[in-house]
Each structure stands twice: as C-alpha cells, then as structure tokens.
C-alpha positions as CSV (number, residue, x, y, z in Angstrom):
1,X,81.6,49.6,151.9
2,X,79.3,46.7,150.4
3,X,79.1,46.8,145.9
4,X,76.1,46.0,144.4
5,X,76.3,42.3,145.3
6,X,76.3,43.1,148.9
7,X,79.7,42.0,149.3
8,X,82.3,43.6,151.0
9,X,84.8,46.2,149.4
10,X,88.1,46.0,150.1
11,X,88.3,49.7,150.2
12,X,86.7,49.4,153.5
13,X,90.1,47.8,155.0
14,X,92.5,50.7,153.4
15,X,95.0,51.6,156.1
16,X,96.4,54.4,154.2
17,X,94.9,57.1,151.9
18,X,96.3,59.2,149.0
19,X,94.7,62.2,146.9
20,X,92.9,65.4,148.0
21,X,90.0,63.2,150.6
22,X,93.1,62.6,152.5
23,X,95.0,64.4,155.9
24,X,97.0,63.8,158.5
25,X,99.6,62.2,155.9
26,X,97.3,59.7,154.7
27,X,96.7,57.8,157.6
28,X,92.9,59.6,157.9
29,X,89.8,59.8,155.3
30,X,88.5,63.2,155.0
31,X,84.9,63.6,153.3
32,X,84.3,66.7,151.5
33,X,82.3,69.7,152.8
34,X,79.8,69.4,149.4
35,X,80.1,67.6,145.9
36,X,83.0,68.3,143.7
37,X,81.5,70.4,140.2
38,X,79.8,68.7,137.8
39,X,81.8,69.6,134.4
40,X,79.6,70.1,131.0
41,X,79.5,72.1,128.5
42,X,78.2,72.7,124.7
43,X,79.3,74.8,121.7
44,X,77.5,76.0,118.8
45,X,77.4,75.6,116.0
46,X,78.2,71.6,116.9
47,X,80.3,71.3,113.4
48,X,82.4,74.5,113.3
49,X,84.5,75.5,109.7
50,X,87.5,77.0,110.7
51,X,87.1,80.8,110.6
52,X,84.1,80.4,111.8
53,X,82.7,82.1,115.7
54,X,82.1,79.0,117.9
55,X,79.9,79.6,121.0
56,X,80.7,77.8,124.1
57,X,78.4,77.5,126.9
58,X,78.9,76.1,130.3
59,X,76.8,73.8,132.2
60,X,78.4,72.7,134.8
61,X,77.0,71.9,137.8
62,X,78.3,73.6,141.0
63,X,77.0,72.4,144.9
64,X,75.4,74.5,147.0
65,X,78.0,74.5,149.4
66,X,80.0,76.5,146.9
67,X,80.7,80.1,145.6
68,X,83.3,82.1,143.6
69,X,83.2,79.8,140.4
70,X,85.8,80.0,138.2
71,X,86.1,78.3,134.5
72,X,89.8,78.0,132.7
73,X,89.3,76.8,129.1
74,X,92.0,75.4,126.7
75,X,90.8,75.1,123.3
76,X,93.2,72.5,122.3
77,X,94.7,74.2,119.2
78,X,97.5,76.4,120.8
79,X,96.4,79.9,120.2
80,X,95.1,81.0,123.5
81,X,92.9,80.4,126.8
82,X,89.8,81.7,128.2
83,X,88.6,82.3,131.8
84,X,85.2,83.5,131.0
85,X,82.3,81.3,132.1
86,X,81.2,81.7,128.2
87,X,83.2,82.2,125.5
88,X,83.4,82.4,121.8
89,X,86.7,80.7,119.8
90,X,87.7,80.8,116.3
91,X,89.3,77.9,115.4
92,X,91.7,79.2,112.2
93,X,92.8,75.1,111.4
94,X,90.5,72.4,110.7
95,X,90.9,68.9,112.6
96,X,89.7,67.1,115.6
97,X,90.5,69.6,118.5
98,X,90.5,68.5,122.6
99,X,88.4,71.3,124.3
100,X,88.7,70.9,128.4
101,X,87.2,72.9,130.3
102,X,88.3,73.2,134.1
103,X,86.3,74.6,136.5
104,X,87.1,75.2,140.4
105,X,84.7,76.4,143.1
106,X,85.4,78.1,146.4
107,X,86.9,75.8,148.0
108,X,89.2,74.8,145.6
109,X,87.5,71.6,144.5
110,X,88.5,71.2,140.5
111,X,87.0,68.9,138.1
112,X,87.7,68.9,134.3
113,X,86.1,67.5,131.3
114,X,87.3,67.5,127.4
115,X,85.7,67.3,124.4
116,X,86.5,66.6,120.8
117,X,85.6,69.3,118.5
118,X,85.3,68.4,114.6
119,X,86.6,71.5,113.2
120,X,85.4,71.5,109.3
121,X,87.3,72.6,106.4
122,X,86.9,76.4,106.1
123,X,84.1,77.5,103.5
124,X,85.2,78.6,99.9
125,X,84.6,82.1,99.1
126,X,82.6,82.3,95.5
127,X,80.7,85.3,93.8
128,X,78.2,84.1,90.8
129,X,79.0,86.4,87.6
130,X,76.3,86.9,84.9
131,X,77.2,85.4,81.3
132,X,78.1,88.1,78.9
C-alpha cells in the first residue's frame, strides 16, 4: 500500500487485523464481496418550524452486489424511529436536532450518517379583525 507520495504505508506490514474486514481471529484480511452503502439523505422543507411535516428522502447509495435494503432512522429528539426508506417527522420542539440515518444491505454491511436539523420556532397563530 503506497500514499500519494509513493511511499510505503505502514498498513502494508499489519500482522494483525481488527473490525468487520477481518477472520480467522484477526490474523487474516478479508475484502468485501461489494462496497459498503453510501449514506445520504435530504429533508424538506430544509428549515422546518416545529409542528411543521418534514419530508425525508433517502439517497443512499447501495452496490450492486446488494439487495434487501433496509433504513433505521432516529430523529434525534426522543419521540420515535422510523424504518421506512422515506418518511415524514414532526418535530414538536425547536433546536438543533442529530438526524442519523442507518442503512444495512443484504449482507449485513451498515453505514450511518447524521445530520443537524435547525428546527425553527413554531409559527404564531393570528387572524386579522376589521376595525369597528
């Protein structure tokens, strides 16, 4: 393994290996059948008020290699989860909020990524009266 000043790694000389591209109890590297998921996703609208429907949308990026996708969503303010690929929130506090969004293909590669979410103030309700 050479960086990008052609010199040597000293990954190349590991004699043990630990984490999920290991086997045989770490003495062997294992490469992966395909490329671990490519987490993304987006939400709209980007500037929520609390009270207010937010849409999530995934985009992550799955390999070929894989099938049977599964998303697990934790919208960082303590009221519940979601396992649908896209789902809508309503976020009843404002405040900064850590969205992550776990996904996991077939063969039980998982990746995660979070996001802050800027959840607004919620809107004031008014009515406009006619002077008497």
């Amino acid at each position: 393994m050479w960086d990008a000043n052609n010199k040597a790694s000293s990954w190349a000389n590991q004699v043990s290996c630990t984490g999920p591209g290991c086997q045989g109890g770490g003495s062997k590297w294992k490469t992966p059948r395909h490329a671990y998921p490519q987490v993304n996703f987006s939400r709209a609208p980007f500037s929520p008020n609390a009270g207010q429907n937010v849409q999530f949308t995934d985009a992550t990026i799955f390999s070929d290699g894989s099938s049977l996708h599964t998303w697990l969503w934790n919208f960082g303010d303590g009221t519940s989860n979601s396992s649908q690929r896209n789902p809508l929130h309503n976020f009843a506090m404002s405040g900064i909020k850590n969205v992550n969004l776990m996904t996991t293909d077939s063969d039980r590669y998982v990746c995660a990524l979070s996001k802050p979410v800027g959840v607004q103030e919620k809107v004031p309700w008014w009515r406009e009266i006619a002077p008497r």
